[in-house]
LUMLUM-302982 format. One record per atom (N, C-alpha, C, O, CB): x, y, z; residue in one letter. Coordinates in steps of 0.2 Angstrom, whole numbers, plus 5000, padded with zeros to 4 digits. Glycine has a CB too. Layout:
XYZA
...
This chain:
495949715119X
495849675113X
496549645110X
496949685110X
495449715107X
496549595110X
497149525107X
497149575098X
496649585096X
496549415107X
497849585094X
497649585090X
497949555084X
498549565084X
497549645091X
497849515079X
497749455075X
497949445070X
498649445070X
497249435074X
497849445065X
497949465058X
497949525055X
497449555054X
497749435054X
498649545053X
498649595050X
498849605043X
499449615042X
498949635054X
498349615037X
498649615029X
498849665027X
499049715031X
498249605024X
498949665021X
498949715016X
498749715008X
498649665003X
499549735016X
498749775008X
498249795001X
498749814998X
499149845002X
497649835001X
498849814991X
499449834987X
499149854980X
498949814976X
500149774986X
498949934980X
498649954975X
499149954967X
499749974967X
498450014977X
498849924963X
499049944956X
498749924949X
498849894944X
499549914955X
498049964951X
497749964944X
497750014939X
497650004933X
497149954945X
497950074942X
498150124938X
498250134931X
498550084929X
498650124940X
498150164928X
498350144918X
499250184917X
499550204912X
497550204910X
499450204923X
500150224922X
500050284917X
500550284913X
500750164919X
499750334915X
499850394911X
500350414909X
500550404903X
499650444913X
500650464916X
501150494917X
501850444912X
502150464906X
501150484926X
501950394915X
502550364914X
502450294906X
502750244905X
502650334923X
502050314903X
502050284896X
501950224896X
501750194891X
502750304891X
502050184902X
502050104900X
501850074909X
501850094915X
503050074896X
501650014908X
501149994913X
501649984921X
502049934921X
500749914911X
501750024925X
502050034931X
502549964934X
503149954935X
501350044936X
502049914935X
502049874941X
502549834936X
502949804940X
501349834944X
502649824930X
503149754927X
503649814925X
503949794920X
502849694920X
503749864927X
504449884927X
505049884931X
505149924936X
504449924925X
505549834926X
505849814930X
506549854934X
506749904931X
506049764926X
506849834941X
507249874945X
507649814951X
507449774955X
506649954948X
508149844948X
508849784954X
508549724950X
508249694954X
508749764966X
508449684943X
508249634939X
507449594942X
507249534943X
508949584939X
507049664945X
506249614944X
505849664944X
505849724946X
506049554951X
505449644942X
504749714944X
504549754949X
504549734955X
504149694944X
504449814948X
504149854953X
503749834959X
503849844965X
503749894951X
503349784955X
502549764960X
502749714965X
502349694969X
501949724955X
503549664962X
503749634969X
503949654974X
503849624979X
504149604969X
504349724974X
504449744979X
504049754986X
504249744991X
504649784977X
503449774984X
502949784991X
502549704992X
502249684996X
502249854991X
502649674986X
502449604990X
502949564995X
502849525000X
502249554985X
503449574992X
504249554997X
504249575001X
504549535005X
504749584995X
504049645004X
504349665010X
503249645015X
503249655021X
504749765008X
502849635012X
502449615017X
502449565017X
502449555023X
501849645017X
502549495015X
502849425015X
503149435021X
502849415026X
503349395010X
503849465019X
504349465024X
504349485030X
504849475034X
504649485023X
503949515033X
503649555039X
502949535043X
502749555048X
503549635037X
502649465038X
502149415041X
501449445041X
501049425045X
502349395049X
501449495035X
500649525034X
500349465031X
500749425028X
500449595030X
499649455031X
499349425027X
498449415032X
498349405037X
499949355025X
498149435025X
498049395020X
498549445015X
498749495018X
497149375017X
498849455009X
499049505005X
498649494998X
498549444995X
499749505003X
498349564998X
497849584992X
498149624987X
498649664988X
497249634994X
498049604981X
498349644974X
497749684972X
497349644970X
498549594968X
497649734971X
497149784968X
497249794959X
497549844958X
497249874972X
497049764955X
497349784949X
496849794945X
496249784947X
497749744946X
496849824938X
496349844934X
496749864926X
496849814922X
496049914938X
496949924924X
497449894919X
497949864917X
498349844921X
497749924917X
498049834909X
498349774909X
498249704914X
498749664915X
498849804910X
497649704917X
497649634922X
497849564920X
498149524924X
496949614923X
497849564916X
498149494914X
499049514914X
499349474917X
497949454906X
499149564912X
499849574914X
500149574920X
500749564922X
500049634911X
499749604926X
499749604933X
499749554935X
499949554941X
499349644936X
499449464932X
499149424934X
499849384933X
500049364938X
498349424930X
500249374927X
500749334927X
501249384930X
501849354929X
500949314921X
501349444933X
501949484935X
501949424943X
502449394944X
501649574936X
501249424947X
501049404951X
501049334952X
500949314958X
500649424953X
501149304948X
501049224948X
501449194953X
501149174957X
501149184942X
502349194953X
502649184958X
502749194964X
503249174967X
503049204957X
502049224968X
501949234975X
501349174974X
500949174969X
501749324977X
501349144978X
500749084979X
500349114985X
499849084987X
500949004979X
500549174989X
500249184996X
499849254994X
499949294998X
500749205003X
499549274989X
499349334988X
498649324984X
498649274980X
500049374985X
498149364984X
497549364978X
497549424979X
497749474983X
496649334978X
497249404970X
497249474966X
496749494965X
496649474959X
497549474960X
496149544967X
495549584964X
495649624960X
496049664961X
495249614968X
495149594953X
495049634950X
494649704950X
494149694953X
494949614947X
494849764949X
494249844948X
494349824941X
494849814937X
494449954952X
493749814940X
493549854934X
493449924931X
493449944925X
493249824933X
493149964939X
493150034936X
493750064939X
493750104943X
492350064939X
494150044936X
494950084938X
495050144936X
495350184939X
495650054937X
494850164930X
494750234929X
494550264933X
494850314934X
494450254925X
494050254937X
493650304940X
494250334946X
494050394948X
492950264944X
494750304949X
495350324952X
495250274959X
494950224960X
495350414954X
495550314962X
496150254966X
495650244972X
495850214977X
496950304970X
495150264972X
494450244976X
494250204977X
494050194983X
494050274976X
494050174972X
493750124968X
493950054971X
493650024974X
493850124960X
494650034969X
495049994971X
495250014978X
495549964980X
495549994966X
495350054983X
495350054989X
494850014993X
494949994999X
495350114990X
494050024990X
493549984993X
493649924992X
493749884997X
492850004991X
493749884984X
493749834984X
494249804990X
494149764995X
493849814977X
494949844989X
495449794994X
495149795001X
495149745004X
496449814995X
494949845002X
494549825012X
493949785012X
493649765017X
494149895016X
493749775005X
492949715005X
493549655006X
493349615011X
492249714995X
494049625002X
494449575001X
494549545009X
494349495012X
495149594997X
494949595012X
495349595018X
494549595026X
494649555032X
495949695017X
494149625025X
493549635029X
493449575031X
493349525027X
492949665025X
493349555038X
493149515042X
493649455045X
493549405048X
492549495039X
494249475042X
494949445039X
495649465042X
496149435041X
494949455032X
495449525047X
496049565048X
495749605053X
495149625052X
496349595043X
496049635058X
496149675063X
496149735061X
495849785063X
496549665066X
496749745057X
497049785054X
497549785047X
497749725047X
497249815058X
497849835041X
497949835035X
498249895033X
498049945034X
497349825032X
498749865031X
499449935027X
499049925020X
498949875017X
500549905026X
499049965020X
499050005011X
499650025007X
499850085008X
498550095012X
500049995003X
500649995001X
500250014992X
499750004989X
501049925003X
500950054989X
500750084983X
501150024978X
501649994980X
500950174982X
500950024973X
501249954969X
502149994964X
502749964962X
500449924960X
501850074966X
502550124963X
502950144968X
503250194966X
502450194959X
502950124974X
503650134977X
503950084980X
503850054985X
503650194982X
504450064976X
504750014977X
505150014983X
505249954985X
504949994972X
505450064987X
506150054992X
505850065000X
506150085005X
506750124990X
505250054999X
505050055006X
505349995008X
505349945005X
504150065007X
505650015013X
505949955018X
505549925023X
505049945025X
506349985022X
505749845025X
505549825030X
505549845036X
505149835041X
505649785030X
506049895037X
506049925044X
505649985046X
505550005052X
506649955046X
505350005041X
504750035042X
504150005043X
504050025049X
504650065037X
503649965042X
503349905042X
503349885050X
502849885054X
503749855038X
503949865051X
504149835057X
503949895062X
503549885067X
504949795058X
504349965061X
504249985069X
503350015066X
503050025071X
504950055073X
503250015062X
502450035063X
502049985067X
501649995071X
502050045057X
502249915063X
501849855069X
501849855073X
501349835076X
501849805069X
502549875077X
502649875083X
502249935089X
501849935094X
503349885083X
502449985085X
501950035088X
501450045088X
501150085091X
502050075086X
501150005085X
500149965083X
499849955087X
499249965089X
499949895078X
500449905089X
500449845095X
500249855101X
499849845105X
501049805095X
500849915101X
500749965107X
500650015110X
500850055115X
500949965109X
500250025106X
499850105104X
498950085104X
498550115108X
500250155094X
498850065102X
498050025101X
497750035106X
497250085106X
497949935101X
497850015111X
497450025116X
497350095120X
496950105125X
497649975121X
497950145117X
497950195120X
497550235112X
497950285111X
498850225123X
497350235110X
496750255105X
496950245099X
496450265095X
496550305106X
497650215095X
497750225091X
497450185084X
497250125084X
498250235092X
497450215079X
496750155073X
497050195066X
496850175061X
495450165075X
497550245066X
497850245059X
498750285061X
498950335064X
497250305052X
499050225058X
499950255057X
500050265051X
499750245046X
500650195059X
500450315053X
500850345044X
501450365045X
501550395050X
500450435039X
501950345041X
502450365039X
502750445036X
502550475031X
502450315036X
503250465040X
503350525037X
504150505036X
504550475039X
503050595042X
504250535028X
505050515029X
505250575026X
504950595021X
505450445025X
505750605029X
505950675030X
505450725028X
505650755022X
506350685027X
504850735033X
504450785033X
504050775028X
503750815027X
504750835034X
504050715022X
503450705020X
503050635020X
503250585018X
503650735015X
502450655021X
501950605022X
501950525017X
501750545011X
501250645021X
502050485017X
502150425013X
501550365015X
501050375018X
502950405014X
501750305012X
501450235013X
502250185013X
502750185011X
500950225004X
501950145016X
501050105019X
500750145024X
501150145029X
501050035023X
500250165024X
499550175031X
499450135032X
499250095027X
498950205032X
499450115038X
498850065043X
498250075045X
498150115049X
499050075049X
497750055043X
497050065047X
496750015052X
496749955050X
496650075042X
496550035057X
496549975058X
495749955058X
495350005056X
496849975065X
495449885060X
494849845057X
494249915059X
493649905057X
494749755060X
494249955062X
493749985064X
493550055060X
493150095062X
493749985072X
493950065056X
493850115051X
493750095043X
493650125038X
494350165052X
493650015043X
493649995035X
492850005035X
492750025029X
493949915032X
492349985038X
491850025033X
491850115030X
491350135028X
490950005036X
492350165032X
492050215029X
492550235023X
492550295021X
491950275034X
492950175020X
493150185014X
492550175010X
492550195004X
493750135011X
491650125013X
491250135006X
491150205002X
490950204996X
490650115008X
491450265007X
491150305006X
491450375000X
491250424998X
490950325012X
492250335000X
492850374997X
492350374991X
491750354991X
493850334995X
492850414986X
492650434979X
493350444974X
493950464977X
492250504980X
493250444970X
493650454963X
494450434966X
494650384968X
493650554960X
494950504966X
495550514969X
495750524975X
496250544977X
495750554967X
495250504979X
495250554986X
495850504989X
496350524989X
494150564992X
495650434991X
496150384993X
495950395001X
495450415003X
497050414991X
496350375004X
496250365012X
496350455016X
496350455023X
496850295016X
496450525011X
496550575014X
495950585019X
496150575024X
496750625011X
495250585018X
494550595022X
494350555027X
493950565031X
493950585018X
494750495026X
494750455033X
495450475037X
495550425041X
494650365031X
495850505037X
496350525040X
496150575044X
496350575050X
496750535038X
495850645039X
495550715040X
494950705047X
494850745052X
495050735032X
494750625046X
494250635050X
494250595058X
493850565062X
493650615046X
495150595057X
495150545063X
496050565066X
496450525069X
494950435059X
496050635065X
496750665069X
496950625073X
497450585073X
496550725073X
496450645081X
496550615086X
496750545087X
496950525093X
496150625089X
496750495082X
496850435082X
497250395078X
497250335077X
496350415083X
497850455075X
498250455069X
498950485072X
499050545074X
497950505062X
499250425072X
500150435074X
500450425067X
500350385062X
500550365080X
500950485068X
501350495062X
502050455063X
502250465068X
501550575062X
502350415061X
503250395063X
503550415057X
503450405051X
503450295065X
504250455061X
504450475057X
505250455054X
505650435058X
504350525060X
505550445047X
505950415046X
506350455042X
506050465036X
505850355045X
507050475043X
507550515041X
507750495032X
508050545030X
508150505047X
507550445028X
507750435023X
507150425018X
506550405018X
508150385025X
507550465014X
506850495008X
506850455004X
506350445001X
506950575004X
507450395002X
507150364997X
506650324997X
506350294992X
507450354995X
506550305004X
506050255006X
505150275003X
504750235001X
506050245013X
505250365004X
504450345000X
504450384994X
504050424993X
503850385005X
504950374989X
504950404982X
504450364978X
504450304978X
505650414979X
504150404975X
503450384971X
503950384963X
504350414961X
502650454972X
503550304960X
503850324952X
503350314946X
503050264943X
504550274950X
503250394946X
502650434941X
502750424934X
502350394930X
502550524942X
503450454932X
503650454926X
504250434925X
504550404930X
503650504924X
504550444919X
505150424916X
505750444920X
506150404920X
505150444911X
505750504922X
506250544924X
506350534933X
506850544936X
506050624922X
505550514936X
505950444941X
506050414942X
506450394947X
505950424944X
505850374938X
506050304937X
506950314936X
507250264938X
505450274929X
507450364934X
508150364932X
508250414939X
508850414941X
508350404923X
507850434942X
508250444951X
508150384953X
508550354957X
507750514956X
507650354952X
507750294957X
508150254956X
508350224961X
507250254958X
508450244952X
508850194949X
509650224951X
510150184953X
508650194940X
509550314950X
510350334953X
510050314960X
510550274963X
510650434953X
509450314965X
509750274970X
509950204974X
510050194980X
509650284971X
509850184967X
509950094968X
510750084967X
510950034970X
509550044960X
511050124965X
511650114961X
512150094967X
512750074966X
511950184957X
């Protein structure tokens, strides 16, 4: 199999708890969080690119305006957790793509070189059985995952917080890990107090 378009989904509907104020429009190196992973999948030629949002949407809605290659689905049931908004971005992307990184709207330092050698290895791993990549950066499990088009109907079936761990759980054998020595690439920013690590490692 030839393989074709490949997007991403870039969750952020979240209501930001943790961290007191809405995620995606906080700004870092002078722009928002939420550009970062649309920047870097532009730049590496994914598309279609999906925006998952739900709190604050209209705030997510002009964060995003300056990307003219991107839609934005609304969840409305974004409380319900990160589930919810997982199905929608694979209904968006569905019939439309081969395959689909799942990027989080809160870590901003994922690199393009991550990206790239996963595509690459997509490219040339497929045929030898492979249908989900994950990134590991220094021994711990991160984002973007890859899925590829033949496992998106069993996100109908996620729930609440579960996220894509039960479709990983349930597909070992066909899940390559790549591994990458630098941790800041998958640092997640929950609260306040990472949001000022990440920033020491912007400096």
């Amino acid at each position: 199999m030839s393989i074709g378009s490949i997007g991403a989904i870039i969750l952020a509907a979240g209501m930001s708890t943790r961290m007191g104020e809405f995620k995606p429009v906080i700004p870092l190196r002078g722009k928002p969080l939420l550009h970062f992973p649309i920047e870097v999948a532009a730049e590496c030629g994914l598309g279609p690119i999906v925006v998952v949002g739900g709190y604050c949407i209209d705030e997510l809605r002009s964060c995003a305006a300056p990307f003219k290659q991107l839609s934005i689905v609304e969840n409305r049931d974004y409380a319900s957790g990160i589930g919810s908004s997982l199905r929608l971005g694979i209904e968006a992307v569905t019939g439309r793509t081969d395959a689909v990184f799942i990027f989080l709207a809160d870590q901003p330092l994922v690199s393009p070189v991550v990206v790239v050698a996963m595509l690459e290895q997509y490219r040339r791993m497929r045929s030898e059985g492979a249908r989900i990549l994950r990134p590991v950066y220094a021994g711990m499990p991160g984002h973007p995952v890859l899925f590829d088009a033949e496992l998106y109907t069993e996100f109908a079936t996620i729930q609440g917080d579960e996220g894509g761990k039960s479709i990983i759980s349930g597909h070992r054998s066909e899940l390559l890990l790549m591994r990458f020595d630098q941790t800041e690439w998958g640092i997640d920013v929950d609260t306040p107090q990472d949001l000022l690590d990440l920033k020491g490692f912007c400096k």
